[in-house]
VMD Tcl script that builds the backbone (N, CA, C; Angstrom):
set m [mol new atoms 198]
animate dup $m
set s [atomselect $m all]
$s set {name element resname resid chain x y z} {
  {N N UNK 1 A 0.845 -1.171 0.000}
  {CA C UNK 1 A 0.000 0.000 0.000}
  {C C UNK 1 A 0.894 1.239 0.000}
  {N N UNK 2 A 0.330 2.140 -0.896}
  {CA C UNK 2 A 1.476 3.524 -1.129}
  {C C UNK 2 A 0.332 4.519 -0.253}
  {N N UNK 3 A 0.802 5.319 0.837}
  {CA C UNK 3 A 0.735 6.242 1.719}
  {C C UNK 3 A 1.192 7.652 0.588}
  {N N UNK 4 A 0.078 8.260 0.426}
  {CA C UNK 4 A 0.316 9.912 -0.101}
  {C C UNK 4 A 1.117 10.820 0.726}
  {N N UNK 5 A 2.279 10.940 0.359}
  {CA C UNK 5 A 3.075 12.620 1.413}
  {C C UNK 5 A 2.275 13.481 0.435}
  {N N UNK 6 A 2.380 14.294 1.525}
  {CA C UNK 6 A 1.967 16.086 1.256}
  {C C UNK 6 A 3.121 16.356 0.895}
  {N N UNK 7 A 2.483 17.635 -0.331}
  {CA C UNK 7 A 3.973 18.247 -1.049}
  {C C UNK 7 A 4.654 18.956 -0.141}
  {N N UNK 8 A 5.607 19.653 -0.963}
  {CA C UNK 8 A 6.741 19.897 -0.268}
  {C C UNK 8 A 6.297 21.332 0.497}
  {N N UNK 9 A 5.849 21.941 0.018}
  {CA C UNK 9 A 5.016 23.296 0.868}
  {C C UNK 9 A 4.040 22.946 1.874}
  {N N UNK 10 A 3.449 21.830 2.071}
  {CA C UNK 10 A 2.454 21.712 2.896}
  {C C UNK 10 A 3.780 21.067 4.440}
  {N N UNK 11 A 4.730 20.415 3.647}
  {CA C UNK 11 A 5.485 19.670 4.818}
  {C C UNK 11 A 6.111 20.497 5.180}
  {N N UNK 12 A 6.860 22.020 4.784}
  {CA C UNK 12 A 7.165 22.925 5.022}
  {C C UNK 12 A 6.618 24.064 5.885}
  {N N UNK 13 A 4.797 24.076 5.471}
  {CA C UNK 13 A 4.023 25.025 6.061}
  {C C UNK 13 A 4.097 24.373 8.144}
  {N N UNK 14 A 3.917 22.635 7.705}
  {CA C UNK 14 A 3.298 22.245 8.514}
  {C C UNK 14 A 4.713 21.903 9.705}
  {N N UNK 15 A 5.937 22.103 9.333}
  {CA C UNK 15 A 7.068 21.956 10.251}
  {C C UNK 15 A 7.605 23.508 10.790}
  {N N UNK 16 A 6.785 24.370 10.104}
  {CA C UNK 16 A 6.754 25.840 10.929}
  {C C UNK 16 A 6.179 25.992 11.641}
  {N N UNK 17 A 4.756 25.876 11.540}
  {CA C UNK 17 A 4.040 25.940 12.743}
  {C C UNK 17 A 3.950 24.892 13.355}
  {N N UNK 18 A 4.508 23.701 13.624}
  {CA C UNK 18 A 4.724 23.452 14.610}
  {C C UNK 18 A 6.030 23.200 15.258}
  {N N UNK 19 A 7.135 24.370 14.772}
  {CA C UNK 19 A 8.169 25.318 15.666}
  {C C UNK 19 A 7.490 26.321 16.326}
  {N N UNK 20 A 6.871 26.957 15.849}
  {CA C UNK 20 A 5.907 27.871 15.984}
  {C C UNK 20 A 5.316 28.034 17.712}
  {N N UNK 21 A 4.623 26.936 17.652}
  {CA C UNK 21 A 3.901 26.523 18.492}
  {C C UNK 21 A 4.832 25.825 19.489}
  {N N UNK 22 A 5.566 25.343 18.914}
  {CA C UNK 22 A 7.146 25.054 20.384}
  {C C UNK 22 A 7.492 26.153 20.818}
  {N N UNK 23 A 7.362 27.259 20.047}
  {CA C UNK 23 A 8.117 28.219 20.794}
  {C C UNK 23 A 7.301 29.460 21.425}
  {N N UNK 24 A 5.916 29.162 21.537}
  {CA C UNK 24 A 5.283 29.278 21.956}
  {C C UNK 24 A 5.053 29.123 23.413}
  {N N UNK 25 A 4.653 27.793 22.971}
  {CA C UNK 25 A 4.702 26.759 24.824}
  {C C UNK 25 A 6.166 27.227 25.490}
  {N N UNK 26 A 6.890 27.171 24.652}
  {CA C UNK 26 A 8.370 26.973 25.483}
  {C C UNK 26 A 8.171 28.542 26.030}
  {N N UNK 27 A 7.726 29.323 25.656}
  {CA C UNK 27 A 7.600 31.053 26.178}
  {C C UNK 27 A 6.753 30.682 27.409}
  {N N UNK 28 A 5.394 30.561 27.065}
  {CA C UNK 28 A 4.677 30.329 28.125}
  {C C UNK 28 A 4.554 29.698 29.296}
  {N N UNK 29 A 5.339 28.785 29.199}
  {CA C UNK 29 A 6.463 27.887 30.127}
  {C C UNK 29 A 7.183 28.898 31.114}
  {N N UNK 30 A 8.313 29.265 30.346}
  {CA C UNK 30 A 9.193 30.573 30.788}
  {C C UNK 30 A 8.302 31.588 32.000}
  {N N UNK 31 A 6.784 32.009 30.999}
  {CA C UNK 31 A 6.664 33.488 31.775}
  {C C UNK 31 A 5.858 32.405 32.865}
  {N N UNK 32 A 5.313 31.655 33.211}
  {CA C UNK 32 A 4.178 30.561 34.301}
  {C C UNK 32 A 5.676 30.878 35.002}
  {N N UNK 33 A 6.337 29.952 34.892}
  {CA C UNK 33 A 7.414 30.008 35.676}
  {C C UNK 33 A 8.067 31.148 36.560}
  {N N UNK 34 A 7.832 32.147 36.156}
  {CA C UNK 34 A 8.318 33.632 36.947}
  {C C UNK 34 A 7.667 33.966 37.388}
  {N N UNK 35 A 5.938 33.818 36.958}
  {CA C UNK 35 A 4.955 34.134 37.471}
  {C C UNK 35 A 4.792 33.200 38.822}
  {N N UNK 36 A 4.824 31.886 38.813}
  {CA C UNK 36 A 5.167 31.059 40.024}
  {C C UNK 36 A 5.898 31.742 40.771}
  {N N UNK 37 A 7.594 31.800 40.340}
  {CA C UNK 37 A 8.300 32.544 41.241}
  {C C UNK 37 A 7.761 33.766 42.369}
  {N N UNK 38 A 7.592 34.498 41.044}
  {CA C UNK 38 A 6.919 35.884 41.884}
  {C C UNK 38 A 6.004 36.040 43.441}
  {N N UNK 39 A 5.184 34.860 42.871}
  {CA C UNK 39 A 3.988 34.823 43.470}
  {C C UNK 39 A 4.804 33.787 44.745}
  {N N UNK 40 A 5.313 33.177 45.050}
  {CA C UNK 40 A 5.865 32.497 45.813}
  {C C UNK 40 A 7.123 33.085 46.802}
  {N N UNK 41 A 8.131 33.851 46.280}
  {CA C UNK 41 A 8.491 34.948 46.949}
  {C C UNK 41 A 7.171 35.928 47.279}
  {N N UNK 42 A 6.184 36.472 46.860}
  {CA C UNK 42 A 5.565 37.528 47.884}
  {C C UNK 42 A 4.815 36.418 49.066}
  {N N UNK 43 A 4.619 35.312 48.508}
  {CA C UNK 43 A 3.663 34.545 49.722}
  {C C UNK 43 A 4.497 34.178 51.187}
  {N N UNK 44 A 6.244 33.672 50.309}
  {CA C UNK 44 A 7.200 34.101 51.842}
  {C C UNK 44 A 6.762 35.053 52.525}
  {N N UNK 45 A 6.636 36.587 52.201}
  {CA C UNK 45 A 6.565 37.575 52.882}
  {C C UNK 45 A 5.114 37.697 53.549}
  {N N UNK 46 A 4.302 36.826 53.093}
  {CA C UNK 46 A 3.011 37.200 53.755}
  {C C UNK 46 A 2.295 35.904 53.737}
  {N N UNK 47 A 1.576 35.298 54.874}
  {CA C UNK 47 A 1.278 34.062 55.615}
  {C C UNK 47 A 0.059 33.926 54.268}
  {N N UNK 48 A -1.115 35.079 54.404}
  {CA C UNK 48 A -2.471 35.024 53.504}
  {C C UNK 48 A -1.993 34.548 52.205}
  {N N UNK 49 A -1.008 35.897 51.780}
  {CA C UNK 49 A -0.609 34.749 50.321}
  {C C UNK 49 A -0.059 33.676 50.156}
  {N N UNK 50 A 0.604 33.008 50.987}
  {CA C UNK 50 A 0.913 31.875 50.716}
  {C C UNK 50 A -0.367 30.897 50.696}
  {N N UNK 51 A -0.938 30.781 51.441}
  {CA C UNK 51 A -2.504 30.429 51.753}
  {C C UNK 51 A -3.386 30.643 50.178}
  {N N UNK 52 A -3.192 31.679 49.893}
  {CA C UNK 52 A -3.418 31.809 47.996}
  {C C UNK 52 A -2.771 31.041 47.035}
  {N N UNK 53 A -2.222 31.255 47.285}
  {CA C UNK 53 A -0.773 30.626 46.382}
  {C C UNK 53 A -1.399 29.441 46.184}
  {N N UNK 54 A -0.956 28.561 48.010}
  {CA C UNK 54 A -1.310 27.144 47.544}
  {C C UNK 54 A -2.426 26.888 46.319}
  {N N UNK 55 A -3.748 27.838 47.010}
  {CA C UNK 55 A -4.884 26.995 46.362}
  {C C UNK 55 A -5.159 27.261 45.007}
  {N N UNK 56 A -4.314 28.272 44.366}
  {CA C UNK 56 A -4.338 28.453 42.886}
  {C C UNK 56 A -3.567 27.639 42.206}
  {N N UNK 57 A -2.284 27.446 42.922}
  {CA C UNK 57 A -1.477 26.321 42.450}
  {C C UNK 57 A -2.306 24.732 42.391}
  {N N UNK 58 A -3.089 24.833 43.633}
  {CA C UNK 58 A -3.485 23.212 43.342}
  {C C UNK 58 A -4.392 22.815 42.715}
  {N N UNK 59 A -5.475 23.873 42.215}
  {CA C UNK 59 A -6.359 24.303 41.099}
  {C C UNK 59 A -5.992 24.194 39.975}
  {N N UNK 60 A -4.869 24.899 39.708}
  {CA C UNK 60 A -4.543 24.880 38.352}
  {C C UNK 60 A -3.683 23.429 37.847}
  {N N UNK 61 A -3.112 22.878 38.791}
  {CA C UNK 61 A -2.607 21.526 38.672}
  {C C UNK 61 A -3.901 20.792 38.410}
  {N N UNK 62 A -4.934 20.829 39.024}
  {CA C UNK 62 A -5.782 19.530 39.188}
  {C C UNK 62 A -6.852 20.128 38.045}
  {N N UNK 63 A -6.773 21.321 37.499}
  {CA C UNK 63 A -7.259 21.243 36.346}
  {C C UNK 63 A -6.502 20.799 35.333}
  {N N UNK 64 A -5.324 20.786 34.640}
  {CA C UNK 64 A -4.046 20.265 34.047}
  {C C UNK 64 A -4.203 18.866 34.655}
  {N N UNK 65 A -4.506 18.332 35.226}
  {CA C UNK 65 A -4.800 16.745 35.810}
  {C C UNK 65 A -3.278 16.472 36.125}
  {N N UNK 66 A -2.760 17.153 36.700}
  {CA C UNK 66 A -1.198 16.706 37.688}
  {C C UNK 66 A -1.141 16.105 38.879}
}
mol reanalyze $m
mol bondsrecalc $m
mol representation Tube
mol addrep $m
């Protein structure tokens, strides 16, 4: 059985965007991450936010199913 490739522009279109989209996630990754930080240094400084912190963190994990 012969399997059709997509031409050479479609395999082209379709290996950009999805660099694209790696480098995307890989950003959004980055800024979650500082944004964690952030938010985790001010919750050191203050008992309530940490108390926040947790429960957004464990929200957003258990929506992400972590």
């Amino acid at each position: 059985m012969i399997f059709p490739w997509p031409g050479s522009r479609e395999r082209k279109a379709a290996v950009a965007a999805a660099r694209q989209q790696k480098e995307h996630s890989l950003a959004s990754a980055e800024h979650a991450a500082a944004v964690e930080s952030q938010i985790r240094h001010l919750a050191g400084e203050n008992h309530f936010a940490d108390a926040i912190t947790d429960q957004i963190i464990s929200t957003y994990r258990a929506r992400r199913g972590h």
